[in-house]
GUDOFI-612847 format. One record per residue: z, x, y of N, C-alpha, C, CB in turn; residue number from 1. Coordinates in pm, whole numbers, plus 50000, padded with zeros to 5 digits. Glycine has a CB too. Layout:
! residues N
Z:X:Y:Z:X:Y:Z:X:Y:Z:X:Y:NUM
...
! end
This chain:
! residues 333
85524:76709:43329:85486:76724:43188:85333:76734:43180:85539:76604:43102:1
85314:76847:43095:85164:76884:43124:85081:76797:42996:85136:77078:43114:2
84943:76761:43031:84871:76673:42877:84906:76751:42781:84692:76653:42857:3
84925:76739:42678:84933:76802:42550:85075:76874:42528:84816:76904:42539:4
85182:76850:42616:85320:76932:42619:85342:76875:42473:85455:76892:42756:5
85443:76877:42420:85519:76887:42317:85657:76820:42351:85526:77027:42279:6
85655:76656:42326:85735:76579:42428:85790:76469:42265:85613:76487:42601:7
85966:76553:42264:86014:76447:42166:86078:76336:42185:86082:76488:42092:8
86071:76203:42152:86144:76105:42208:86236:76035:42058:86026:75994:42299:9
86338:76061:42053:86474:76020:42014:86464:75900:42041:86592:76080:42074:10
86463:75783:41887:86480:75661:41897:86401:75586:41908:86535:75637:41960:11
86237:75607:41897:86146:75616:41928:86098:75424:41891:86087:75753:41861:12
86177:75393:41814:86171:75256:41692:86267:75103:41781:86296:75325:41491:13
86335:75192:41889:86418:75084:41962:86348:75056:42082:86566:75127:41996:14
86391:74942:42156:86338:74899:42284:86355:74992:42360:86388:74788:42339:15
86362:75095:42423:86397:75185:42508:86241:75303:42412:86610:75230:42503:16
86288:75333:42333:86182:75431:42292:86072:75397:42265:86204:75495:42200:17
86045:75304:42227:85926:75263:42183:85840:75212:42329:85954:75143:42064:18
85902:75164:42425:85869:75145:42550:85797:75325:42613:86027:75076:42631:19
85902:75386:42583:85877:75530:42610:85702:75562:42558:86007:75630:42511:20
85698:75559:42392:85587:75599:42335:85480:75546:42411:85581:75565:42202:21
85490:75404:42366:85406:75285:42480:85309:75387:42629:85584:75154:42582:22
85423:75412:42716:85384:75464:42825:85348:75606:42838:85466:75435:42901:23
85354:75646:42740:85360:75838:42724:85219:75819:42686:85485:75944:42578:24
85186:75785:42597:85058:75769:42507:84947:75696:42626:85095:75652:42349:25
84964:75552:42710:84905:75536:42804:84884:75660:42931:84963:75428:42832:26
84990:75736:42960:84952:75863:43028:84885:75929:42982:85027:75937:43055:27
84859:75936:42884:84768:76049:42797:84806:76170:42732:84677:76102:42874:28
84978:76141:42690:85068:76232:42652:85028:76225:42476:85236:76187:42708:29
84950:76267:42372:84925:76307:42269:85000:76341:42140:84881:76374:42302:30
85079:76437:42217:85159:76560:42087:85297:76496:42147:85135:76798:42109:31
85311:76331:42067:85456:76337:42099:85488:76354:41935:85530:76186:42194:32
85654:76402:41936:85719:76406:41850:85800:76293:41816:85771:76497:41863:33
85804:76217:41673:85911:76136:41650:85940:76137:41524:85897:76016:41690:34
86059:76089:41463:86143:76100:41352:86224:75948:41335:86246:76232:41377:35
86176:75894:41196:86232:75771:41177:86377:75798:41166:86174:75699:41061:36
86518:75746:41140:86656:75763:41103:86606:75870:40938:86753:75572:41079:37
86564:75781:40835:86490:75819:40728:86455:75992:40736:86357:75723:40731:38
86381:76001:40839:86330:76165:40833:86419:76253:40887:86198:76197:40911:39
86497:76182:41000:86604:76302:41052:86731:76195:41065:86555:76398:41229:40
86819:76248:41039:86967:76191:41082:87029:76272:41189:87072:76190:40959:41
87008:76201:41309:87041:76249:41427:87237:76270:41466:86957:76138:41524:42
87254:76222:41379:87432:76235:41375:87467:76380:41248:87521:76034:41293:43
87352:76422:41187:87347:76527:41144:87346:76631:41216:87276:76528:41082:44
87428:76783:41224:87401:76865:41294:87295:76967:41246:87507:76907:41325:45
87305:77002:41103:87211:77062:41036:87107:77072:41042:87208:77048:40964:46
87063:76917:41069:86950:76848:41004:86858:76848:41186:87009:76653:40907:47
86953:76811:41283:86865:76832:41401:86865:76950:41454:86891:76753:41500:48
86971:77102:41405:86884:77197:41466:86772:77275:41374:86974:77294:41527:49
86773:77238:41235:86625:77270:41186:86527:77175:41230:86611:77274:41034:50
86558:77070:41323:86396:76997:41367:86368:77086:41468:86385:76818:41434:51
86485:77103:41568:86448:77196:41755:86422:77305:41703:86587:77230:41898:52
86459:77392:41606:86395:77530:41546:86259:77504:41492:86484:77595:41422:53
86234:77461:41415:86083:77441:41373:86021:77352:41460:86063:77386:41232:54
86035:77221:41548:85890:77179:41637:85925:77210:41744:85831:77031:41646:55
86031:77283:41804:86015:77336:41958:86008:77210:42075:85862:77430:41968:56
86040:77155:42087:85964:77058:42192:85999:77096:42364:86022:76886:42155:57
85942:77036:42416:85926:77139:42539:86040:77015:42621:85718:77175:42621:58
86019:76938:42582:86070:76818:42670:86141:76676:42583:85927:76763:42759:59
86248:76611:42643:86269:76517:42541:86331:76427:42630:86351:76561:42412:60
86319:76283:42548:86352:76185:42594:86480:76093:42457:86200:76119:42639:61
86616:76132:42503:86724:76095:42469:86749:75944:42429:86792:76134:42561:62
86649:75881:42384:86669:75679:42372:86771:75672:42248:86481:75562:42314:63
86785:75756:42135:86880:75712:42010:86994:75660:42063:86924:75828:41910:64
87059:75549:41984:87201:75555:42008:87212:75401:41923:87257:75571:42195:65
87342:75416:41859:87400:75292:41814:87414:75155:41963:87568:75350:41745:66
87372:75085:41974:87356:74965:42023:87402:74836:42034:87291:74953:42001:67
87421:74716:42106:87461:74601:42093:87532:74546:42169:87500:74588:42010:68
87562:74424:42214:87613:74348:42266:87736:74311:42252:87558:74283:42260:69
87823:74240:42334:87976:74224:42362:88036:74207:42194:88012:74066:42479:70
87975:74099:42063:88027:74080:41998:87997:74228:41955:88012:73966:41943:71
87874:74277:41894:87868:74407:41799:87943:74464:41820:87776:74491:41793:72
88011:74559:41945:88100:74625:42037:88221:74530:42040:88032:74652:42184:73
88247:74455:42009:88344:74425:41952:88402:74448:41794:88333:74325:41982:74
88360:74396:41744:88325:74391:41543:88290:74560:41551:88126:74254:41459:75
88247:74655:41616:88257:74782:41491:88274:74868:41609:88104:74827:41363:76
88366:74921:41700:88452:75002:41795:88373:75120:41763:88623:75012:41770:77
88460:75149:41611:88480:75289:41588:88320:75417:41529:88609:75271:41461:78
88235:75244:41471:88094:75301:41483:88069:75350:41621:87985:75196:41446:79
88033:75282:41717:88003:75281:41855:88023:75413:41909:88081:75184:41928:80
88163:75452:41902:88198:75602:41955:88152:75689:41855:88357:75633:41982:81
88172:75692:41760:88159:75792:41613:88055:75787:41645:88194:75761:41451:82
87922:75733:41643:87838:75754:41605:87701:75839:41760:87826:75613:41524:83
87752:75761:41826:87705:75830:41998:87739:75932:42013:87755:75777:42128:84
87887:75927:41996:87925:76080:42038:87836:76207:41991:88068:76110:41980:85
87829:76147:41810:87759:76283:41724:87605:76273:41785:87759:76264:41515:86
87543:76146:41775:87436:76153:41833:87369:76228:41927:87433:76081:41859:87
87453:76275:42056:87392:76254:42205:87477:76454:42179:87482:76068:42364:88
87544:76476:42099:87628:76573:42127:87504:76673:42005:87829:76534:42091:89
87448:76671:41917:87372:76767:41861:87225:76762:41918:87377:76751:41715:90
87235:76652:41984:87046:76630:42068:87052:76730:42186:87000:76430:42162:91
87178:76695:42233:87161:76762:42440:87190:76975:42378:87418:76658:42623:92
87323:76950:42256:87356:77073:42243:87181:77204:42194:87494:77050:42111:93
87115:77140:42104:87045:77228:42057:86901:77182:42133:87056:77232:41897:94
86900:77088:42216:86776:77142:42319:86831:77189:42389:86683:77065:42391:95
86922:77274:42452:86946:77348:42522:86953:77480:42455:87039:77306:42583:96
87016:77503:42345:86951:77610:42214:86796:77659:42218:86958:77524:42060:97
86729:77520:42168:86591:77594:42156:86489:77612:42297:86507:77506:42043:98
86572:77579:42395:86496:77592:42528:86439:77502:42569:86411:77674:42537:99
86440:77325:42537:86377:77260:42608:86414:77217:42754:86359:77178:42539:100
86279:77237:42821:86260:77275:43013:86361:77162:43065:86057:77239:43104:101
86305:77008:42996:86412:76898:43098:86411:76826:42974:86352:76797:43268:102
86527:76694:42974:86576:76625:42887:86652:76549:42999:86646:76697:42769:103
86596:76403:42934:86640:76263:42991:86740:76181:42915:86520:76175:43004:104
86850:76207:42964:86985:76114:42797:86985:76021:42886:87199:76181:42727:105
86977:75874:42830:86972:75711:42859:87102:75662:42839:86873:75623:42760:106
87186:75616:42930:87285:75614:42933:87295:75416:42926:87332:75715:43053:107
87398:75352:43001:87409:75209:43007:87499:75227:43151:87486:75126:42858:108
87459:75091:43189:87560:75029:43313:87667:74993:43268:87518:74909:43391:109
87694:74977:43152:87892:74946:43123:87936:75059:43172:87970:74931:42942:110
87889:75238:43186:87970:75342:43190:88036:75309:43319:87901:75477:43178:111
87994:75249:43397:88060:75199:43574:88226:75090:43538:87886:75044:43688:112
88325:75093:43642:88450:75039:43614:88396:74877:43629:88582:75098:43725:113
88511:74854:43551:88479:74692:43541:88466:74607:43633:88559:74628:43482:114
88547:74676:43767:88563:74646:43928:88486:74675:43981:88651:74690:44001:115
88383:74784:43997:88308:74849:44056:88258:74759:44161:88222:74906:43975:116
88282:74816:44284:88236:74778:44445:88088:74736:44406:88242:74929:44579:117
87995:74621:44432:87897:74624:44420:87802:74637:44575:87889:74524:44336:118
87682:74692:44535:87578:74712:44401:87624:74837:44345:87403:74726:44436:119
87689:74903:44277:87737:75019:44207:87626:75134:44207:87777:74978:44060:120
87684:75251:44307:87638:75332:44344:87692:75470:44219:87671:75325:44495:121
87583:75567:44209:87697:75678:44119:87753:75746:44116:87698:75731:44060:122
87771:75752:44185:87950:75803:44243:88068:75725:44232:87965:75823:44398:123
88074:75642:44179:88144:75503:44154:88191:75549:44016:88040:75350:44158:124
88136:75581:43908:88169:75677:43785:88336:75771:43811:88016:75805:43777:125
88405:75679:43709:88531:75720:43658:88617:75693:43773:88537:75867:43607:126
88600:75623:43886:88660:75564:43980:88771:75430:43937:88546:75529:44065:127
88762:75351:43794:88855:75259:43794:88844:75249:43648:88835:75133:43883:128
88880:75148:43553:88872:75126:43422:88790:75068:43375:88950:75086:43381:129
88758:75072:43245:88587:75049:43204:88621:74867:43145:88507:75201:43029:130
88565:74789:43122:88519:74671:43040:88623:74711:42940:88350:74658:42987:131
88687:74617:42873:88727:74648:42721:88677:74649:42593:88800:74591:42695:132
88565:74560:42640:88527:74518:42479:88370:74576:42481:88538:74316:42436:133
88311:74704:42589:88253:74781:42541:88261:74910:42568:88169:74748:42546:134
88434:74952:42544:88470:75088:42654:88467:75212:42518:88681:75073:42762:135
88461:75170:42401:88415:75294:42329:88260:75357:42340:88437:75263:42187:136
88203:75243:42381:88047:75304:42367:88045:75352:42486:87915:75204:42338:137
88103:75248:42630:88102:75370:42759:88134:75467:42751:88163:75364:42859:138
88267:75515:42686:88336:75626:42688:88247:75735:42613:88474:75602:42628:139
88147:75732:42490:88090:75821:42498:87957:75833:42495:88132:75872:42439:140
87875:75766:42659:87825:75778:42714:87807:75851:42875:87819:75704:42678:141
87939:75819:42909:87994:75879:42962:88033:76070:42962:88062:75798:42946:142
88075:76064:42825:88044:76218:42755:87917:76252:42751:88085:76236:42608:143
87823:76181:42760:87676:76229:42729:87623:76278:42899:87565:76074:42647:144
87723:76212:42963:87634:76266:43139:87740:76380:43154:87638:76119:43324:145
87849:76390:43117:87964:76548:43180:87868:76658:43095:88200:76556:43098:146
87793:76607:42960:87789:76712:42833:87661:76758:42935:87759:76651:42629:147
87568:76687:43013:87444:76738:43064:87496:76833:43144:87350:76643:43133:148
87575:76756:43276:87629:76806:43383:87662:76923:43324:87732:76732:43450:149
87765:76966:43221:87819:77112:43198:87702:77217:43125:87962:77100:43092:150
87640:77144:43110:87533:77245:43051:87411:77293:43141:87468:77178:42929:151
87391:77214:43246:87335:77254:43391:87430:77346:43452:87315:77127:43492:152
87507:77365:43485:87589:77406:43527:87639:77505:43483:87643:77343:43539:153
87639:77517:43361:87649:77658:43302:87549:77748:43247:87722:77651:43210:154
87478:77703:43195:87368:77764:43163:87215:77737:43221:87373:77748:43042:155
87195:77632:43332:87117:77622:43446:86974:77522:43360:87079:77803:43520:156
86996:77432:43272:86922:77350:43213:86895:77249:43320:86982:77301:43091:157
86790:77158:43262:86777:77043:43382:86748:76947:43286:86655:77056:43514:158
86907:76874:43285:86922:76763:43197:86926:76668:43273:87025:76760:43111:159
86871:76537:43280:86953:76441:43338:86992:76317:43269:86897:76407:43446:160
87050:76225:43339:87079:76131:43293:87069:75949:43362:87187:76184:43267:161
87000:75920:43273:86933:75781:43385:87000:75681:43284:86712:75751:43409:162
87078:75604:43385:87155:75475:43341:87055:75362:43386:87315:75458:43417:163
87032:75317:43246:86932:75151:43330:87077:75017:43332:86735:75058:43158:164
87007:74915:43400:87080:74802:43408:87032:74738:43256:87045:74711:43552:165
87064:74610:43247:87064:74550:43134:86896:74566:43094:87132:74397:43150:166
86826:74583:42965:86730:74602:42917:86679:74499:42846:86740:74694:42864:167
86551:74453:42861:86509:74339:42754:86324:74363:42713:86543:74155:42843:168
86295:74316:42652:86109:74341:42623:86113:74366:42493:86016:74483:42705:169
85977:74408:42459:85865:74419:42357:85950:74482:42262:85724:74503:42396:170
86002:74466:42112:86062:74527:42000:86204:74559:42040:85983:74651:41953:171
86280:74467:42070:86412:74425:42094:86460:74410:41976:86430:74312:42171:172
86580:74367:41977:86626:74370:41870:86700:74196:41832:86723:74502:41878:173
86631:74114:41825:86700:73986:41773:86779:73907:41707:86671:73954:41750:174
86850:74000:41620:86946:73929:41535:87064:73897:41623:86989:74015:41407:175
87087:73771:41577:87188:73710:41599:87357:73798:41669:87190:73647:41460:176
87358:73869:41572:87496:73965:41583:87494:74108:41651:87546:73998:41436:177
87391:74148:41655:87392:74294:41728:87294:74253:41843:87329:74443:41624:178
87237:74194:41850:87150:74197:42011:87191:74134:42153:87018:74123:41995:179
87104:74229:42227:87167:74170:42364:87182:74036:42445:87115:74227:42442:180
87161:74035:42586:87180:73889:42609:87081:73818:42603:87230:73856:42720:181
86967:73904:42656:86836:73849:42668:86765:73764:42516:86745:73987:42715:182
86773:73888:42453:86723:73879:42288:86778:73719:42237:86815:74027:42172:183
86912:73726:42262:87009:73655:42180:86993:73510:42225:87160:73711:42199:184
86972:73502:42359:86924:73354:42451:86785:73294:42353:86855:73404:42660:185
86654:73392:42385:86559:73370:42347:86551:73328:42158:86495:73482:42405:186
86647:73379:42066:86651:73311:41972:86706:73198:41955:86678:73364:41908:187
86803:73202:42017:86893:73076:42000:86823:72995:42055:87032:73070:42054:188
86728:72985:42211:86687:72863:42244:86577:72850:42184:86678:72835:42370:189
86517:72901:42077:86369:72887:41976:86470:72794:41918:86281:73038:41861:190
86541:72882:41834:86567:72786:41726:86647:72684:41739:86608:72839:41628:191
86678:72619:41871:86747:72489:41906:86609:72409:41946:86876:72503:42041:192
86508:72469:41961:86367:72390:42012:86316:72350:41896:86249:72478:42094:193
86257:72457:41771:86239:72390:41612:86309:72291:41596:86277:72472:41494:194
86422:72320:41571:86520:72243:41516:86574:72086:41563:86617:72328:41524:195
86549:72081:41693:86565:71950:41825:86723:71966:41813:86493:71745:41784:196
86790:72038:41790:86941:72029:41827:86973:71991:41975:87009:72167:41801:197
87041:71910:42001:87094:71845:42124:87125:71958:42233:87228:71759:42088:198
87174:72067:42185:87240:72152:42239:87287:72266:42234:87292:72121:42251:199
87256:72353:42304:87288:72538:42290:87416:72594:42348:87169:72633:42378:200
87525:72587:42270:87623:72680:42318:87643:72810:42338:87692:72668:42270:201
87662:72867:42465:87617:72983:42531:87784:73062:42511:87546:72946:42714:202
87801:73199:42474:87917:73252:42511:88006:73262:42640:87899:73344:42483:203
88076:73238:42698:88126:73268:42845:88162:73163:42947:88026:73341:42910:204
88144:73148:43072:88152:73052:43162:88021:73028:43203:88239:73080:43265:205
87945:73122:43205:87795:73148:43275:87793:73182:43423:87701:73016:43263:206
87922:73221:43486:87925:73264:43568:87935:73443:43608:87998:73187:43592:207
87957:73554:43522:87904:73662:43507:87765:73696:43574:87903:73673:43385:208
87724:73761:43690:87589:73792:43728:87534:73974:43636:87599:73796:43932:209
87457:73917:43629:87363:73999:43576:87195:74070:43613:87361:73935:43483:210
87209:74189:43580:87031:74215:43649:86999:74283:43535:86992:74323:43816:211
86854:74257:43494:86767:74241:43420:86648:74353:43442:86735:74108:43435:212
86602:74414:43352:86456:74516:43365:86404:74497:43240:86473:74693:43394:213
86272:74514:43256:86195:74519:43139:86135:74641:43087:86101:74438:43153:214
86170:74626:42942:86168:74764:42899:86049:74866:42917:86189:74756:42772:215
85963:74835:42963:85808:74906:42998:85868:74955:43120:85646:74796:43022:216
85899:74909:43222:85949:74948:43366:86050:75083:43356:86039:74808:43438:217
86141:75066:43229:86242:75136:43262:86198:75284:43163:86391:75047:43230:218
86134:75260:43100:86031:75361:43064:85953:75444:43148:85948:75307:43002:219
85874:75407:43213:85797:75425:43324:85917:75491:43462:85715:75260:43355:220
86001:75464:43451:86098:75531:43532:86156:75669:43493:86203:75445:43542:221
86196:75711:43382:86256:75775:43303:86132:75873:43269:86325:75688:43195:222
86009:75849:43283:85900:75971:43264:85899:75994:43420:85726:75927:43183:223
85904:75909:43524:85891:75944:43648:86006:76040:43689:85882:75824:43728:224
86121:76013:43626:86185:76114:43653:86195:76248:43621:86255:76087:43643:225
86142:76236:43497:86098:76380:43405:86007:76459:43481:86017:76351:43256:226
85907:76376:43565:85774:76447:43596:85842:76495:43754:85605:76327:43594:227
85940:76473:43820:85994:76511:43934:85925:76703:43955:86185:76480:43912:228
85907:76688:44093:85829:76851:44162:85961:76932:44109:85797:76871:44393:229
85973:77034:44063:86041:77104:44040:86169:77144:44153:85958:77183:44002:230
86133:77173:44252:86260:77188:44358:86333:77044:44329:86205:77207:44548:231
86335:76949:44378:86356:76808:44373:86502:76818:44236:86177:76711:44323:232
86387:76777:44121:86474:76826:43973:86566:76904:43969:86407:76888:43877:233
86573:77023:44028:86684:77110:44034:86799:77112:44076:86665:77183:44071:234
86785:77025:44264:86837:76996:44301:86918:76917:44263:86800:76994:44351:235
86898:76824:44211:86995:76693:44129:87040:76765:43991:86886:76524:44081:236
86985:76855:43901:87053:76855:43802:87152:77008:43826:86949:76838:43671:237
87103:77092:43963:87219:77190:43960:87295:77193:44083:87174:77328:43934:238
87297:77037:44152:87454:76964:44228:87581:76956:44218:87466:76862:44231:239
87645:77035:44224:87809:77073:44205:87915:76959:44235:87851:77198:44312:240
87876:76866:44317:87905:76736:44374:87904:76625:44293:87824:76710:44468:241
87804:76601:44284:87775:76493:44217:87646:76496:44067:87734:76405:44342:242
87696:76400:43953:87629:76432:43844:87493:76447:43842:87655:76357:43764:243
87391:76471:43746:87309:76422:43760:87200:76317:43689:87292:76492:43788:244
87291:76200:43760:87277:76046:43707:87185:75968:43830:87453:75963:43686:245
87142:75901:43762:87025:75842:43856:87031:75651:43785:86826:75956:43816:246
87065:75583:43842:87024:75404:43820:86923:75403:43802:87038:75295:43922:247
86865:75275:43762:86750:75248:43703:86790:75109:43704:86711:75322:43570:248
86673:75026:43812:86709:74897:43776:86634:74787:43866:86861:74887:43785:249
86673:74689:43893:86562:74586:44034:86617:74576:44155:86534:74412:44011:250
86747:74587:44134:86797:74576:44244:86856:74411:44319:86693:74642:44310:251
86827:74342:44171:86826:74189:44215:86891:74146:44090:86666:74110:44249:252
86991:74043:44070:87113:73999:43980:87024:73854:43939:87297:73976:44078:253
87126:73746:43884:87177:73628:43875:87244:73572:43780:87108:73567:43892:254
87311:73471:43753:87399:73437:43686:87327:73435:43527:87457:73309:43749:255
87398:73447:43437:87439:73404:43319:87362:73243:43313:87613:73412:43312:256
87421:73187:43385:87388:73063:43373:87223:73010:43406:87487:73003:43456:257
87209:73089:43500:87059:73109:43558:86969:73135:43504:87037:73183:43634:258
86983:73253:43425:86927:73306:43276:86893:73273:43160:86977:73363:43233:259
87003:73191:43130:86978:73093:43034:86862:72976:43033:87092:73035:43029:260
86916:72890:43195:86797:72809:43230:86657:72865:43253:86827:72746:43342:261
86646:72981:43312:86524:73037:43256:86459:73105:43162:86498:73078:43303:262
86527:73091:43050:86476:73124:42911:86442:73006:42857:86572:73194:42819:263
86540:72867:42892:86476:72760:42817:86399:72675:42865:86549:72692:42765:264
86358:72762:43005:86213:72677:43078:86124:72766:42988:86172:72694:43285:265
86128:72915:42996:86037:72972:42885:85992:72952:42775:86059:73045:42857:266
86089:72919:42700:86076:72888:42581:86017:72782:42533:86165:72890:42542:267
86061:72690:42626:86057:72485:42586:86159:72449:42569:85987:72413:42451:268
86263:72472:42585:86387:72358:42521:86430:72313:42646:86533:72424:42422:269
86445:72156:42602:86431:72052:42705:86582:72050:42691:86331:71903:42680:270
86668:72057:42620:86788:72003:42620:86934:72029:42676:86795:71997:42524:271
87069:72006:42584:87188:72066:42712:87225:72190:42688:87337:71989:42724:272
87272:72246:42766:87345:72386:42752:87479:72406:42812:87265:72492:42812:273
87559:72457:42676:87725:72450:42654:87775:72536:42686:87783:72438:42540:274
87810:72609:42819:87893:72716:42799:88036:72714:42793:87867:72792:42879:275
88071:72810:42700:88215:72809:42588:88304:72906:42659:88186:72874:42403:276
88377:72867:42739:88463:72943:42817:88618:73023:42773:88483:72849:42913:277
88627:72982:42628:88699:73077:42558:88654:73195:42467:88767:73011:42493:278
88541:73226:42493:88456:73349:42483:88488:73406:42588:88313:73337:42471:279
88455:73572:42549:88435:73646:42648:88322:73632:42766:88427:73747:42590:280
88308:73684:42925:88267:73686:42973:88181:73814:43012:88326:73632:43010:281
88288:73917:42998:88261:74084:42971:88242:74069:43183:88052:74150:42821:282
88209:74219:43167:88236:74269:43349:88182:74130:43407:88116:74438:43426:283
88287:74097:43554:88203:74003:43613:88114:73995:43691:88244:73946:43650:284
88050:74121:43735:87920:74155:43795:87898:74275:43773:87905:74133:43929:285
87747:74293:43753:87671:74485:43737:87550:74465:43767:87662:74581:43567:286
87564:74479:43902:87420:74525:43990:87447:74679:44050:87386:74404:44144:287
87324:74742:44012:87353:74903:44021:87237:74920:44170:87294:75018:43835:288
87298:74962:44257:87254:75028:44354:87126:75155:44315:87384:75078:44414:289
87041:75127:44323:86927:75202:44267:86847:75284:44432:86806:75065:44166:290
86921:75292:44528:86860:75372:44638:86823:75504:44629:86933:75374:44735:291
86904:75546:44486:86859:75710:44494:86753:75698:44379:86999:75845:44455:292
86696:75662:44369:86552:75609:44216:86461:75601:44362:86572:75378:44073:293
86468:75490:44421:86425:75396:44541:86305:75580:44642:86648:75301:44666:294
86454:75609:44671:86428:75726:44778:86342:75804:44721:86546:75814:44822:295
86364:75842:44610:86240:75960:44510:86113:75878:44500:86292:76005:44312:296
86077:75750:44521:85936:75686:44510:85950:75606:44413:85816:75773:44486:297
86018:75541:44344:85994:75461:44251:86020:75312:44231:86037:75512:44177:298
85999:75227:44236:86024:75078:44190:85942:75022:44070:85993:74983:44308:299
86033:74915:44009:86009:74814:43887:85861:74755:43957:86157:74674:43857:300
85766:74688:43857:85634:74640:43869:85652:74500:43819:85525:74726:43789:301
85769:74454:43712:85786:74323:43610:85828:74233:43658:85862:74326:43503:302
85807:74129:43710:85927:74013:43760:85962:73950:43660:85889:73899:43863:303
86101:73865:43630:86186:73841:43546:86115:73753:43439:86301:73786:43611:304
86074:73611:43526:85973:73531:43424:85857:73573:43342:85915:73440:43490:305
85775:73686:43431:85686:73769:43353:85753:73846:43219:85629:73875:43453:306
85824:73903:43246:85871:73978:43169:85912:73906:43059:85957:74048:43223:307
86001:73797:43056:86057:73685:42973:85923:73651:42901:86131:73552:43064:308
85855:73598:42933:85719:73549:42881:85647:73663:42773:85615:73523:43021:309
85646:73753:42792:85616:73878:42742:85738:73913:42631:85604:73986:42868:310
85801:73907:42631:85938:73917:42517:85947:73777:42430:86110:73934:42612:311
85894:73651:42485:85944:73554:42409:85808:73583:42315:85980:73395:42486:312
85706:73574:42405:85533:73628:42265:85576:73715:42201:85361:73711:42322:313
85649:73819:42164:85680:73950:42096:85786:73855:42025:85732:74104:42194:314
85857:73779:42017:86000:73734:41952:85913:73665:41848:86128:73627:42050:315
85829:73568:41880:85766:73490:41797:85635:73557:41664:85710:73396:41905:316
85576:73665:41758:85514:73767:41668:85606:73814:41508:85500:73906:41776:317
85709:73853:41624:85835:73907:41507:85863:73834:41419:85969:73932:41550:318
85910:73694:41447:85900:73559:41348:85829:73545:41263:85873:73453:41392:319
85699:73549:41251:85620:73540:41160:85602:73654:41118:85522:73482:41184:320
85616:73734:41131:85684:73875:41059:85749:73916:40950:85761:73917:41113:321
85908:73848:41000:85983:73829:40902:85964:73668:40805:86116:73852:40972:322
85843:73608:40845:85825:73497:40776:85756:73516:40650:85764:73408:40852:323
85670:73639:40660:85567:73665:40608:85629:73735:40481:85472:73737:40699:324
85692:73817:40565:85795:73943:40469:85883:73872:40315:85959:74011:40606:325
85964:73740:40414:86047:73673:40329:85956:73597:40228:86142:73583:40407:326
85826:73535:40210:85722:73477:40152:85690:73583:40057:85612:73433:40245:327
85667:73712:40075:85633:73816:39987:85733:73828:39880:85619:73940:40058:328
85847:73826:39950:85972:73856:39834:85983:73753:39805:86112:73913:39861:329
85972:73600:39815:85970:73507:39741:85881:73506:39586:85935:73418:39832:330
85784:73532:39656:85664:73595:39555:85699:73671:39438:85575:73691:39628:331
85752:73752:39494:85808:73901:39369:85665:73960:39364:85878:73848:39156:332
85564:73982:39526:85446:74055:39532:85486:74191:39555:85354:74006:39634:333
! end
């Protein structure tokens, strides 16, 4: 991607995109393009091929998508698919319309079987059955890497598709009900620390392993892949074999339970932690084999506590945020 390309990033307002802007703008990338929900409705078809007709963009980075964790993906299914599907299906269709060179669609590690041989390599894709209680959003995510694949393949685009492992950092999403694990730890153990509650009940057994990236890293990956030498790029996105999907991730797990205790060394909370074993647990391990990221030159820079530390200052920013916000409308300013 050349200085001054014409580089749109989809979603630009979520942890994944905004990580994107973050690092595009530190490269010295300028003329990016973005669109609040407000200015474009990306589940619109209309509405996104008069954006690729009028700003052209040369290059794009795929972050939109309905979002959330085991409960959200539980509680609203039929959003999840409905709304990805249209999403990821008028973005990939009409940059390939208006000619943009490469396009990066951000996929998730649920798209891997719930069994998956670990560290889950990608080729492992559609090999067994997905998670249940987040197999609508896999399922069309999953559509979002065949929709690249067939459009490389037929018409010789160079789409790809980079699945990260679990995501956490800077402008996450915290509420209680739609956010992930990371997010969701770090509020709950704030507000069991304010509060001096005895005790934090955690969803699950805490035995589920998990691996962790921080959203700057996985950013920084996802332009590294964009910026791939041209032979290289081709190769992977016009492979008859195999998709062209690429991991994204550390390469290093740990428990649920582990996680927790190191959020509430982060945080401060001195106290007990309950895990509720008639909750779901969701897949019981997703560590993604990242050797083909690895082999092209790339590794994570964040270690876990760093990173944590860096998300819990951003959680608390946010706090007084919405503290400030709710004080205003108290006001009637």
């Amino acid at each position: 991607m050349q200085p001054g390309a014409r580089i749109y990033v989809a979603g630009h307002q979520g942890l994944v995109g905004s990580a994107l802007v973050r690092r595009l703008k530190a490269a010295g990338q300028a003329n990016l393009l973005t669109r609040t929900h407000a200015e474009l409705d990306l589940a619109n078809q209309s509405e996104v091929k008069k954006f690729f007709a009028r700003e052209r963009p040369e290059y794009a980075f795929l972050a939109a998508a309905r979002v959330g964790g085991i409960l959200a993906n539980s509680t609203y299914p039929a959003e999840f698919i409905y709304e990805n599907l249209l999403i990821q299906t008028n973005v990939i269709h009409e940059a390939y319309r208006s000619g943009v060179k490469r396009l990066l669609f951000l996929g998730s590690s649920c798209i891997y079987p719930k069994h998956a041989p670990q560290p889950i390599r990608e080729e492992y894709l559609l090999t067994g059955s997905l998670e249940p209680t987040n197999r609508p959003y896999s399922l069309a995510k999953i559509s979002g890497i065949e929709m690249c694949w067939s459009y490389n393949r037929q018409y010789g685009t160079h789409f790809l598709a980079a699945m990260p492992t679990n995501l956490y950092g800077p402008g996450d999403c915290y509420d209680l009900h739609d956010s992930h694990v990371v997010a969701a730890l770090i509020h709950k153990m704030h507000e069991a620390k304010m509060s001096a509650a005895d005790r934090v009940v955690i969803w699950g057994t805490g035995t589920p392993q998990r691996e962790f990236l921080y959203s700057d890293d996985a950013a920084e990956a996802c332009i590294f892949l964009l910026n791939l030498p041209d032979g290289i790029l081709h190769s992977i996105a016009a492979d008859e074999q195999l998709c062209p999907l690429v991991n994204i991730g550390c390469g290093q797990d740990l428990t649920v339970r582990e996680l927790a205790e190191l959020i509430a060394d982060v945080v401060g909370y001195k106290k007990k932690l309950v895990f509720d074993p008639l909750l779901p647990d969701g897949t019981p391990r997703k560590l993604l084999d990242t050797s083909r990221l690895t082999a092209l030159g790339w590794k994570p820079a964040t270690e876990l506590r760093e990173g944590l530390m860096m998300t819990y200052k951003d959680f608390l920013e946010h706090q007084k945020l919405v503290t400030k916000a709710g004080a205003v409308s108290s006001r009637g300013d």
